[in-house]
C-alpha positions as CSV (number, residue, x, y, z in Angstrom):
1,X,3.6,104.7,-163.3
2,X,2.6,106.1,-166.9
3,X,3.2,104.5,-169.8
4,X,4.9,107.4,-171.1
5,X,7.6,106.2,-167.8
6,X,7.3,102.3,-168.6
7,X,8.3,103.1,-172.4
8,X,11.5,105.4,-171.6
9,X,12.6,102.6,-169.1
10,X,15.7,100.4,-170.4
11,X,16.9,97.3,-168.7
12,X,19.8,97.1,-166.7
13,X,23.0,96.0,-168.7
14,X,25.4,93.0,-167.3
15,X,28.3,96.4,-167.5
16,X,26.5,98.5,-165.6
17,X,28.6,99.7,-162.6
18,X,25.9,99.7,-160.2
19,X,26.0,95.8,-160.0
20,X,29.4,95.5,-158.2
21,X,27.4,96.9,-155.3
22,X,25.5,93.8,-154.5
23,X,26.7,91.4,-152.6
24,X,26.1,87.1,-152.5
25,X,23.3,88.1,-149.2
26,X,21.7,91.0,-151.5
27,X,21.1,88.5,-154.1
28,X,20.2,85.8,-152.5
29,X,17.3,87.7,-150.9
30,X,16.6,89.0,-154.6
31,X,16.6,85.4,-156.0
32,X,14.0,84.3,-153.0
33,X,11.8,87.5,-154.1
34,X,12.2,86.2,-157.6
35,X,10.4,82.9,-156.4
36,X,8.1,84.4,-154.7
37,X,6.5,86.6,-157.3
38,X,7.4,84.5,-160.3
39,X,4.8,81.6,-158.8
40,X,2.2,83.8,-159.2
41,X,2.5,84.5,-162.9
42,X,3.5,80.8,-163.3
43,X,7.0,81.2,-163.4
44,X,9.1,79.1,-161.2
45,X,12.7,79.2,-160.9
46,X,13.9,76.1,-158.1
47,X,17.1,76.1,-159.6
48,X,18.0,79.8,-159.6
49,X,21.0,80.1,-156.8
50,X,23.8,82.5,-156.9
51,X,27.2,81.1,-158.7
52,X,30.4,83.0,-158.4
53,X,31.9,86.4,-158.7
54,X,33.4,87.3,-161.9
55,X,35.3,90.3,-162.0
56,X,33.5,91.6,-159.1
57,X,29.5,91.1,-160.3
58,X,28.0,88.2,-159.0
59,X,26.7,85.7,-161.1
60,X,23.0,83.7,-160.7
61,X,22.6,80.5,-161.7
62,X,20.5,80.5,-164.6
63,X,23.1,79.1,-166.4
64,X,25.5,81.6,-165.0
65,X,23.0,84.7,-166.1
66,X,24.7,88.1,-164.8
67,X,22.9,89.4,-162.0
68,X,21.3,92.0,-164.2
69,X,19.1,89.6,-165.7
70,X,17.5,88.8,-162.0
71,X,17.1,92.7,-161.6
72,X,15.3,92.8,-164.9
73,X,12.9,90.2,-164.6
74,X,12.1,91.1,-160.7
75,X,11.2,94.5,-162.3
76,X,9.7,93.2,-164.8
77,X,7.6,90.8,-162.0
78,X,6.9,94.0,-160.4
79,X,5.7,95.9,-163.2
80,X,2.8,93.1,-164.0
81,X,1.7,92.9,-160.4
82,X,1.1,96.8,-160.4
83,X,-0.8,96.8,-163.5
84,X,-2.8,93.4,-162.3
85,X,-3.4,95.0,-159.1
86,X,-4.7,98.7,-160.6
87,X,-6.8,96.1,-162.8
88,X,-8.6,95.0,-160.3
């Protein structure tokens, strides 16, 4: 990826349509990626679960954080372990 690409990208609003497409199992498999990768940037999250369904998005548990905040840091997580891994 460029950095040309990096700068244009925008992070994912708690709105956006797309989100009513995952579902509690597609986020619960997000969240465990989440702890994964977060541990090796020092980043842990044991309390991070799913928490309900508000008008059809479903909610994590980081004090009820829409589930566009989990996609934005896991990208975000992604992002740093390309560039540490080009680095290298």
């Amino acid at each position: 990826m460029t950095d040309r690409n990096h700068r244009q990208r925008r992070p994912m609003k708690p709105t956006d349509p797309r989100l009513r497409a995952y579902r509690d199992e597609h986020v619960r498999a997000l969240l465990a990626e989440l702890h994964e990768r977060g541990q090796d940037f020092g980043l842990v999250f044991p309390s991070a679960t799913t928490d309900k369904t508000l008008d059809g998005r479903v909610l994590v548990r980081f004090n009820t954080a829409p589930l566009s905040t989990l996609l934005n840091l896991l990208t975000l997580l992604l992002d740093a372990d390309r560039e540490r891994s080009c680095g290298s």
